[in-house]
TISEZA-923805 format. One line per field, with one value per residue (C-alpha): residue number from 1; residue in three letters; x negated, y negated, z negated. Coordinates in steps of 0.05 Angstrom, whole numbers, m for minus. Each point is the difference from the previous one (the first is absolute). Layout:
BEGIN
num: (NUM,...)
residu: (Ala,...)
xx: (X,...)
yy: (Y,...)
zz: (Z,...)
% end
This chain:
BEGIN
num: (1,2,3,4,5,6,7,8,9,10,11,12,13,14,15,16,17,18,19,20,21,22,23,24,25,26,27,28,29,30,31,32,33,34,35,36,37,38,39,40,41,42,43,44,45,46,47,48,49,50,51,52,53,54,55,56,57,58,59,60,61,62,63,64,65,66,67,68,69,70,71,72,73,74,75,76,77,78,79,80,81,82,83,84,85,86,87,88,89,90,91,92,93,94,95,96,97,98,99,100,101,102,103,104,105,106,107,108,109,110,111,112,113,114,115,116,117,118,119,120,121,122,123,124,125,126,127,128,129,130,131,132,133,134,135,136,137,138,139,140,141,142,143,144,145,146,147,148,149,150,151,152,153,154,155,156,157,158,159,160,161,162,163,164,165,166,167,168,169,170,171,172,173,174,175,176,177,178,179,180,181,182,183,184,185,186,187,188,189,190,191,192,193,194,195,196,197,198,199,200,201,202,203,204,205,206,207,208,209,210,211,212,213,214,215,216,217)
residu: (Unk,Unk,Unk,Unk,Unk,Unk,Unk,Unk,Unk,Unk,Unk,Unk,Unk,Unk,Unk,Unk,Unk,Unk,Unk,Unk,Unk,Unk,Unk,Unk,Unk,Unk,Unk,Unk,Unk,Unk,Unk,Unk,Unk,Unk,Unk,Unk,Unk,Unk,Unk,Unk,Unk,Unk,Unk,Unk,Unk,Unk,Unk,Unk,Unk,Unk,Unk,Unk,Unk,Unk,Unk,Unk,Unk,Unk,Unk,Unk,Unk,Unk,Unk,Unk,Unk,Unk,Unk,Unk,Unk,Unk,Unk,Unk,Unk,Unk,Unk,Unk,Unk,Unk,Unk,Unk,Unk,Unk,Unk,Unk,Unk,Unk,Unk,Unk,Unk,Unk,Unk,Unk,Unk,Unk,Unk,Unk,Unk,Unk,Unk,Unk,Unk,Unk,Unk,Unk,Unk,Unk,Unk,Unk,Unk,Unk,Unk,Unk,Unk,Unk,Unk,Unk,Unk,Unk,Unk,Unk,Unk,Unk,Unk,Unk,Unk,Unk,Unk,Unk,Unk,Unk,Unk,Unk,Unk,Unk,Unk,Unk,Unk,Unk,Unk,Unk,Unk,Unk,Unk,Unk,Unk,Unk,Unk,Unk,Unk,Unk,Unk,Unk,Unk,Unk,Unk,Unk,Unk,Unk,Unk,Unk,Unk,Unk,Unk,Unk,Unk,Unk,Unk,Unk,Unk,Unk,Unk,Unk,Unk,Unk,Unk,Unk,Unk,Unk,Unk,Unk,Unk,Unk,Unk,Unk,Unk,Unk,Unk,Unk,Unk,Unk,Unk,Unk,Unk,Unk,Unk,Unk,Unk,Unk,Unk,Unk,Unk,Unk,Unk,Unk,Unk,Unk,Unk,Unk,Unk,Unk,Unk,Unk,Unk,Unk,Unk,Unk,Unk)
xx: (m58,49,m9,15,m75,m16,m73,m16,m68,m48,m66,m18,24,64,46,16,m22,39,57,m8,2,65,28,m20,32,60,21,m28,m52,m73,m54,m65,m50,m46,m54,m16,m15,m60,m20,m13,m32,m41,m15,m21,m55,m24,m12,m41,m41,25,10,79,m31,m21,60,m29,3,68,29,m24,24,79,m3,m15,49,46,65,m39,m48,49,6,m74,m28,m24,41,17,m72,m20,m50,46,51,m59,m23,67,10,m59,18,70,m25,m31,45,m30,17,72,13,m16,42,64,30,0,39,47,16,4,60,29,2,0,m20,47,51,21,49,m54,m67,m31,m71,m38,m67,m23,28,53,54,m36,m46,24,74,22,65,11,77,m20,m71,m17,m71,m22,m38,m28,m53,m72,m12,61,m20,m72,28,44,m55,m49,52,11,m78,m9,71,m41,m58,m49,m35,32,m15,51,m42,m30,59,33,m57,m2,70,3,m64,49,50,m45,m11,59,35,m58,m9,7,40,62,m18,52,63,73,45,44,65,m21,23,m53,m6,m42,m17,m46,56,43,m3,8,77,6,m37,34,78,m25,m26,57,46,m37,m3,76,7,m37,34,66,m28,m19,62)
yy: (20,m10,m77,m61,m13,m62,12,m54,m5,m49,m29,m57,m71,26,m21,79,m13,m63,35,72,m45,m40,69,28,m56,1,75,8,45,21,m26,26,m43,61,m45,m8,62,6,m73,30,42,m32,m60,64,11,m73,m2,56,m25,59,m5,13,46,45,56,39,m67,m23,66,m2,m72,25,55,m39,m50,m26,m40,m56,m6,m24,m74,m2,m82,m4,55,m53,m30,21,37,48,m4,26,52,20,7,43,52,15,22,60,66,15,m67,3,76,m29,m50,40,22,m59,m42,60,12,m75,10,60,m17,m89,m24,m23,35,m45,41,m16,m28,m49,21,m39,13,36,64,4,15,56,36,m18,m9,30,15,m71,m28,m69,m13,m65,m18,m71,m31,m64,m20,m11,m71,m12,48,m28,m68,21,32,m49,m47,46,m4,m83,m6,54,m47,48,m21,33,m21,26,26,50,14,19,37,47,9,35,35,25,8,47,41,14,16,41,50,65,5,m37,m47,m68,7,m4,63,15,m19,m65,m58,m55,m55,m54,m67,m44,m54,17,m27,37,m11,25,60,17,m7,46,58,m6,3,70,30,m9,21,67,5,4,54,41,m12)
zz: (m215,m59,3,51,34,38,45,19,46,42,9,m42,m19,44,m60,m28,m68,m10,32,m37,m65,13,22,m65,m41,42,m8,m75,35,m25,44,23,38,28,28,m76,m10,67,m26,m73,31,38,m58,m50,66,5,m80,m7,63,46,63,27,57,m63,8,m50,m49,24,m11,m72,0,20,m47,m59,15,m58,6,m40,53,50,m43,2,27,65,36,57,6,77,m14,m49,68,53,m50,m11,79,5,m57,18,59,m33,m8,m62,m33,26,m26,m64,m10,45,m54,m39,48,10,m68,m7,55,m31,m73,m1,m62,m57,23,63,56,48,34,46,26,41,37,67,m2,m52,63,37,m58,m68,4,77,m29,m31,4,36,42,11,49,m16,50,22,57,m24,8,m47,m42,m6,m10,m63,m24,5,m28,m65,m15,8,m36,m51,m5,40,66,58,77,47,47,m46,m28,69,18,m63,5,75,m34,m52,45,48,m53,m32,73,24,m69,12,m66,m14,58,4,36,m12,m10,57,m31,m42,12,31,m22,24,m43,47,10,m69,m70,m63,m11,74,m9,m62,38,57,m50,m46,57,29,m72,m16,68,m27,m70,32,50,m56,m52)
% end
C-alpha cells in the first residue's frame, strides 16, 4: 500500500462509524463507510420492488453503483440495513464492489496520505495488509439499545425487542457467510465498547494507531 490505512470492522451500532469518522478528522485521512455501499445497494433493490435475495438483480445493482448514490435518503432506514445484510452476503455482489474499496485504499481521494475504512471485512479481505486494524465490538443488547435509541431520537418508531431481535438476525448472518464472514484479523487490536463512551473509545484507538505509526516510521 503506498498510503497509511486504518480498517476498522464490527457488527452494528458497535460505535465504528462514529469512531472511523473522528479517526478520519483526526489524521487528515479520507474516509469510506463500506456499509454504504451494500445499503445502496440494497435501497436501489427495494425501489425497483426487487427482492434482496435476487443475486442476479443485486449484482446489477453493485455494478451500476455511482459515488452519488452513496448520499442517497433512507440508506439507514431498517429495512435498507436488513437488505443490505442479505446482499453482501452474495460473492457476486462483493466482487463487484472489491475493487472499489481497494482502490479507495490505494489511491484516497483529494490527495490525503491515507484512509479510514470501516465495515465487515475491510481487515481480512479488502485491506489485509492495512498499517493499524482496529475490531469494534459491543454485546447485542447494547447494541440494540443504541440503535433503537438513534431511530426514536430520529423520529421513527423503534421497539427494542424487535430491534434486538433483527440485530442477532443480522448478526447470524454476517458471521455465518461463506464470503467475507465477520471476524477480527489476527493482529488487530480489540476493542470492546459495551461499558465505554465515545471520548473513551476514541483515546484507546488513538493510542493503538500511534502505537502503529511509530512501528512503521
Amino acid at each position: 500500500m503506498t498510503s497509511f490505512v486504518i480498517a476498522i470492522d464490527g457488527p452494528a451500532a458497535a460505535g465504528k462509524g462514529t469512531l472511523a469518522r473522528r479517526l478520519a478528522r483526526h489524521y487528515g485521512l479520507a474516509f469510506l463507510d463500506t456499509g454504504k455501499l451494500y445499503r445502496a445497494v440494497g435501497l436501489k433493490l427495494l425501489l425497483n420492488n426487487l427482492l434482496a435475495s435476487d443475486t442476479l438483480a443485486a449484482e446489477r445493482a453493485a455494478r451500476s453503483l455511482r459515488p452519488e448514490d452513496l448520499d442517497m435518503p433512507g440508506l439507514r432506514d431498517e429495512a435498507v440495513a436488513e437488505a443490505a445484510s442479505v446482499v453482501a452476503a452474495q460473492p457476486a455482489v462483493r466482487a463487484a464492489l472489491l475493487d472499489f474499496q481497494k482502490e479507495f485504499a490505494r489511491k484516497p481521494p483529494g490527495g490525503a496520505k491515507g484512509a479510514v475504512l470501516d465495515g465487515r471485512d475491510i481487515g481480512t479481505v479488502i485491506c489485509p495488509d492495512a498499517q493499524a486494524k482496529l475490531f469494534v465490538h459491543a454485546s447485542v443488547e447494547v447494541r440494540a439499545q443504541r440503535r433503537a435509541r438513534e431511530l426514536q431520537d430520529s423520529g421513527r418508531e423503534a421497539i427494542y425487542a424487535r430491534v434486538l431481535q433483527d440485530m442477532k438476525d443480522r448478526d447470524e448472518r454476517d458471521r455465518s457467510r461463506g464470503i467475507a464472514a465477520l471476524k477480527p484479523a489476527p493482529d488487530a487490536f480489540d476493542l470492546d465498547t459495551s461499558d465505554l463512551d465515545a471520548d473513551e473509545v476514541f483515546k484507546r484507538a488513538l493510542t493503538f494507531i500511534d502505537q502503529r505509526n511509530r512501528a512503521e516510521a
